[in-house]
LOTI-534591 format. One record per residue (C-alpha): x, y, z negated; residue in one letter. Coordinates in steps of 0.05 Angstrom, whole numbers, padded with zeros to 5 digits, always signed. Layout:
XYZA...
This chain:
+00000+00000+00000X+00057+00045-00022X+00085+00040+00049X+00026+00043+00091X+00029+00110+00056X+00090+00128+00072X+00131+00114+00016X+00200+00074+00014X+00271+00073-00002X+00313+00139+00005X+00361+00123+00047X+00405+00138+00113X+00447+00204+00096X+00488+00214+00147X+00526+00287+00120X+00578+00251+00092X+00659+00231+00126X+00649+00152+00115X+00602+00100+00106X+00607+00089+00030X+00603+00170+00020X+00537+00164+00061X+00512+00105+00005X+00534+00142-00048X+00495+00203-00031X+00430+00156-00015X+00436+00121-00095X+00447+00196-00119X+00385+00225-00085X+00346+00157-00104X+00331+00189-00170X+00328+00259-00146X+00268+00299-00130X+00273+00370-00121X+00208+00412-00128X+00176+00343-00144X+00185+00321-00064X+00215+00250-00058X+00197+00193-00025X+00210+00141-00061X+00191+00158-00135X+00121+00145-00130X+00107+00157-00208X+00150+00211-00240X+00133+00272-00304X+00152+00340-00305X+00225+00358-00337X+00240+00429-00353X+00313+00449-00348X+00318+00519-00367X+00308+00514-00442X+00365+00489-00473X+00322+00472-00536X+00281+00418-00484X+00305+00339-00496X+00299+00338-00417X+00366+00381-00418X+00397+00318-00395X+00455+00340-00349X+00487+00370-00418X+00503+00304-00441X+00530+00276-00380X+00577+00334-00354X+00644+00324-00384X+00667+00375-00443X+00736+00412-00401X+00786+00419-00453X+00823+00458-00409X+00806+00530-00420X+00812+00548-00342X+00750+00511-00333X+00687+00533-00358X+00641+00495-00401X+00572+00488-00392X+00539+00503-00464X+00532+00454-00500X+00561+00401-00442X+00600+00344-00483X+00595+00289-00439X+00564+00249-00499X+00511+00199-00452X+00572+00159-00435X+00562+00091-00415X+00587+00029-00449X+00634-00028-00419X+00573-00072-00413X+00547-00025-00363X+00606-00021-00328X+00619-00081-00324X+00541-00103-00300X+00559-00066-00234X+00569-00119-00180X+00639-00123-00128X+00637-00090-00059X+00610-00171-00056X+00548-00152-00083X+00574-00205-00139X+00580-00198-00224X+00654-00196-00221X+00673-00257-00259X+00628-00295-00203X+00667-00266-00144X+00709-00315-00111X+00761-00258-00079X+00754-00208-00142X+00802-00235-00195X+00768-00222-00261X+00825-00235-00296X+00873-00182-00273X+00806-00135-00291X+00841-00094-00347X+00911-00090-00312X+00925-00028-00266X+00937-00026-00193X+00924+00022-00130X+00879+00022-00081X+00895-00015-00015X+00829+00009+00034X+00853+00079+00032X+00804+00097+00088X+00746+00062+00058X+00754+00092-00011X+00765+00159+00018X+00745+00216-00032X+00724+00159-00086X+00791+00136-00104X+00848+00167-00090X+00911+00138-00058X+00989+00116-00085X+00950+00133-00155X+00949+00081-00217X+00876+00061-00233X+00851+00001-00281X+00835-00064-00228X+00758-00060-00273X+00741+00000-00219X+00779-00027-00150X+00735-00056-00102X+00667-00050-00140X+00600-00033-00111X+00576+00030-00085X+00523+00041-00142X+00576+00029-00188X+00617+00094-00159X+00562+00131-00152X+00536+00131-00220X+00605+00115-00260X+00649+00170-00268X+00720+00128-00297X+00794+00149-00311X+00838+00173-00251X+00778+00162-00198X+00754+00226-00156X+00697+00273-00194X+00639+00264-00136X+00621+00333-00137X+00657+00405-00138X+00684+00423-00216X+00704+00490-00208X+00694+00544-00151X+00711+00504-00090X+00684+00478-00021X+00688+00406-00039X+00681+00387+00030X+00749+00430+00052X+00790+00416-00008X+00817+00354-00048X+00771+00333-00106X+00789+00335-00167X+00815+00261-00198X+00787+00251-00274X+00839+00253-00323X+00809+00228-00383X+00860+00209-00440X+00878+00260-00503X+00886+00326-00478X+00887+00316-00408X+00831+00358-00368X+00765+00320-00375X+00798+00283-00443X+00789+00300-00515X+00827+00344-00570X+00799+00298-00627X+00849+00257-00663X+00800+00209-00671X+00715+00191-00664X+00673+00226-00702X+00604+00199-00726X+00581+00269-00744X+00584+00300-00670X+00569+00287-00595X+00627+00266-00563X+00643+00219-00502X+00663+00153-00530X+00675+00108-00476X+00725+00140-00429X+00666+00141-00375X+00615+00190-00351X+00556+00188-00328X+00538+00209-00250X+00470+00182-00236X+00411+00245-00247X+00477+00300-00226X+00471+00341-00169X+00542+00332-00135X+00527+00390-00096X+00536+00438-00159X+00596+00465-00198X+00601+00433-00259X+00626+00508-00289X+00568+00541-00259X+00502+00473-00273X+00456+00508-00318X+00444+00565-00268X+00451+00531-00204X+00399+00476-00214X+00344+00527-00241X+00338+00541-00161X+00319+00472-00146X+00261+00472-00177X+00216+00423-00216X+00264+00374-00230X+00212+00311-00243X+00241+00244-00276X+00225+00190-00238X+00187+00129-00279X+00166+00084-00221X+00202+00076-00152X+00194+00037-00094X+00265+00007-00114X+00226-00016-00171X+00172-00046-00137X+00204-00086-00099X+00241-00124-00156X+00179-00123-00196X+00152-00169-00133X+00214-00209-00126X+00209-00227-00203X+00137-00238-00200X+00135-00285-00131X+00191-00324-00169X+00165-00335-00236X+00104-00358-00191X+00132-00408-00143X+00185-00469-00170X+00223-00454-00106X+00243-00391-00086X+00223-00374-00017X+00228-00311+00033X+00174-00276-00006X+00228-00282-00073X+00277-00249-00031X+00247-00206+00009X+00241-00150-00043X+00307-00157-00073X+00345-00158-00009X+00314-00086+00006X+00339-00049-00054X+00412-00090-00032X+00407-00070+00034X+00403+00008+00009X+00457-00004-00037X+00506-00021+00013X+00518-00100-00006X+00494-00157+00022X+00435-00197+00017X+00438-00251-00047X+00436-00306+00002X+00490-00295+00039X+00538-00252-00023X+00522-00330-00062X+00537-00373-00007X+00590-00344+00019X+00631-00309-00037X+00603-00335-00101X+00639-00386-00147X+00571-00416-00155X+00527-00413-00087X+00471-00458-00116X+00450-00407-00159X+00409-00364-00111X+00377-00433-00095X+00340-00443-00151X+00281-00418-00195X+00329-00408-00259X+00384-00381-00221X+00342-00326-00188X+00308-00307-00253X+00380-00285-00269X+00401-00255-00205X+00332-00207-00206X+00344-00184-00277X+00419-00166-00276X+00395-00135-00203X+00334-00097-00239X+00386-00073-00299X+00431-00042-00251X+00383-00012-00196X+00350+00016-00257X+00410+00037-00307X+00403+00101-00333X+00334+00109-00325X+00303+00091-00388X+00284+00026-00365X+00324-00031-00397X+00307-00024-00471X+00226-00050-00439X+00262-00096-00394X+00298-00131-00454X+00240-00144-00497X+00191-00165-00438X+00251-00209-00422X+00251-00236-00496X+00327-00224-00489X+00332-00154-00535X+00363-00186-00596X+00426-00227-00555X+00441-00156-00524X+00426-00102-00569X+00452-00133-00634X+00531-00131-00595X+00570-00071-00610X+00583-00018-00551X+00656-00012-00536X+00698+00025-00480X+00765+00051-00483X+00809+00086-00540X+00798+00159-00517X+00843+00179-00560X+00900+00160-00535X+00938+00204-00497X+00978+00150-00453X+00947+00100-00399X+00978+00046-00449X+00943+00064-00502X+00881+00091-00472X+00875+00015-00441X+00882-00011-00502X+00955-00037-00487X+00906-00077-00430X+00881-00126-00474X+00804-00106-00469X+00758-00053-00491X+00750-00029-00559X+00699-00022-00603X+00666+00051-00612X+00603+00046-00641X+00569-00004-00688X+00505+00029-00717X+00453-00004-00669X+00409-00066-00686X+00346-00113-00660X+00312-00145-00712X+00266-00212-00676X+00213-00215-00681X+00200-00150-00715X+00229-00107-00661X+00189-00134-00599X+00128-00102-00631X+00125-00025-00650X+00091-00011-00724X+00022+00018-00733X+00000+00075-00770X-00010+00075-00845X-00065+00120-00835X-00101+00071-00780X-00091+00009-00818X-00124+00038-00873X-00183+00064-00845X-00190+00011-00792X-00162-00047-00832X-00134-00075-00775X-00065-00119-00796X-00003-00095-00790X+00049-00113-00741X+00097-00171-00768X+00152-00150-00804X+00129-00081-00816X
């Protein structure tokens, strides 16, 4: 119905110097709808950016705090909505694969550094002859285009230049480096970017990060999106599959669109021809788990996978782990990396409490006059 009326997938930029650029800018305007116009967010509410006061003041949590003084902040920008390692690490490979299934993407050398090799691919995303951690070589477009990581290109323009006729600017993100932090250590008691990453998706690239809070008052109503067509389509993939014991063309057929947008290939041919284990697109089970991990990235960021998690009975195995990331305050790559043994822990105080948590409590005042019981466990 949503197409007959005209709705779909944003996609086919062309504005861009390569291919992946062109991707990127389609997963960046998937979520994007100035003066409410977009055609694929075919449910969205009102935001208003111009009072800082408003909780829909989003992009001052996801801009990176400059400790550089040459660069001007943003009031109150700090960078704090930074995403943890498990999000980083849900992106797929350029495979369209979860990096320890990729047969050609060695998982093990993840948290070593290298360089990039497809300098003409990468052009603009990663910069060339420059160390970066293997985690963010070779990943998928989405992942680029929402993850803003350590010695990778900033997508947009930081300060006042034509970022189409100039060299962006690379992220430099350990103790006292440009985007990095003065702290000596995390602080509970502030906002503060705690996982060495940023957060790109809901950022115009086309605006100054110096100059934000004044140039996106002229796009307009800036709606947030709370159904898209991207959504749809996995919401019929995972339905038709939970339906039939085999999975069929109507299983894949919705999945394989929001792919095909994404710039990876289709789960049948990503399994069975670059997987370490092809059967799993093959089967009932296997699929469950391909269309969830596909519905948590397609949807990260968008206040989506806390419902997910408890309609997937899964929210007390994820949400009981602690976040981690890297040791931000460290102002050396060895240290930063955690000597490149793993992430690090840096934050704790989270919890999901089964069964308690999968239900919300209900007023004192309503279960008194009602009588109605009480949720379990509260």
């Amino acid at each position: 119905m949503c197409e007959d009326a005209g709705w779909g997938l944003t996609k086919g930029y062309t504005g861009k110097a390569t291919s992946l650029l062109n991707t990127m800018m389609d997963i960046e305007q998937s979520v994007q709808a100035p003066g409410s116009v977009s055609k694929e967010i075919v449910f969205q509410t009102k935001t208003i950016y111009s009072n800082i006061a408003s909780p829909n003041y989003f992009f001052a949590h996801t801009l990176p705090y400059f400790c550089n003084a040459t660069i001007l902040n943003n009031p109150p920008s700090d960078g704090s909505m930074s995403p943890s390692m498990k999000m980083v690490e849900m992106y797929y490979t350029k495979n369209g694969l979860p990096i320890d299934m990729d047969r050609e993407w060695k998982y093990e050398e993840c948290y070593t550094m290298g360089q990039v090799t497809d300098v003409t691919t990468y052009e603009r995303v990663i910069p060339a002859n420059t160390g970066v951690l293997k985690l963010h070589l070779d990943r998928e477009p989405r992942f680029y285009a929402c993850i803003a990581a350590d010695r990778l290109y900033w997508r947009g323009a930081v300060v006042n230049q034509s970022n189409e006729m100039k060299e962006p600017k690379i992220i430099t993100a350990r103790k006292g480096e440009e985007f990095g932090t003065n702290l000596e250590s995390l602080q509970s008691y502030m906002n503060q970017n705690r996982s060495g990453y940023w957060l790109m998706k809901h950022i115009y690239t086309d605006l100054l990060c110096n100059n934000y809070e004044k140039q996106i008052e002229g796009k307009g109503d800036l709606p947030k999106p709370l159904i898209r067509m991207a959504q749809l389509y996995l919401w019929a993939s995972e339905a038709w599959n939970e339906y039939l014991e085999t999975p069929d063309d109507r299983v894949y057929a919705g999945i394989d669109k929001v792919r095909a947008r994404a710039g990876i290939p289709d789960v049948k041919e990503a399994w069975s021809q670059h997987s370490t284990n092809p059967a799993l697109a093959t089967t009932q089970a296997g699929m469950r788990q391909i269309i969830r991990r596909e519905t948590s990235i397609e949807l990260a960021f968008e206040g989506q996978r806390f419902w997910d998690l408890r309609r997937w009975l899964e929210a007390e195995k994820e949400l009981n782990e602690p976040l981690t990331g890297w040791n931000v305050v460290a102002a050396d790559a060895d240290g930063f990396y955690n000597n490149y043994q793993g992430p690090v822990v840096v934050w704790e105080k989270r919890g999901f409490l089964a069964p308690r948590d999968y239900f919300f409590p209900i007023s004192s005042e309503v279960v008194q006059v009602s009588g109605v019981v009480q949720n379990p466990g509260w």
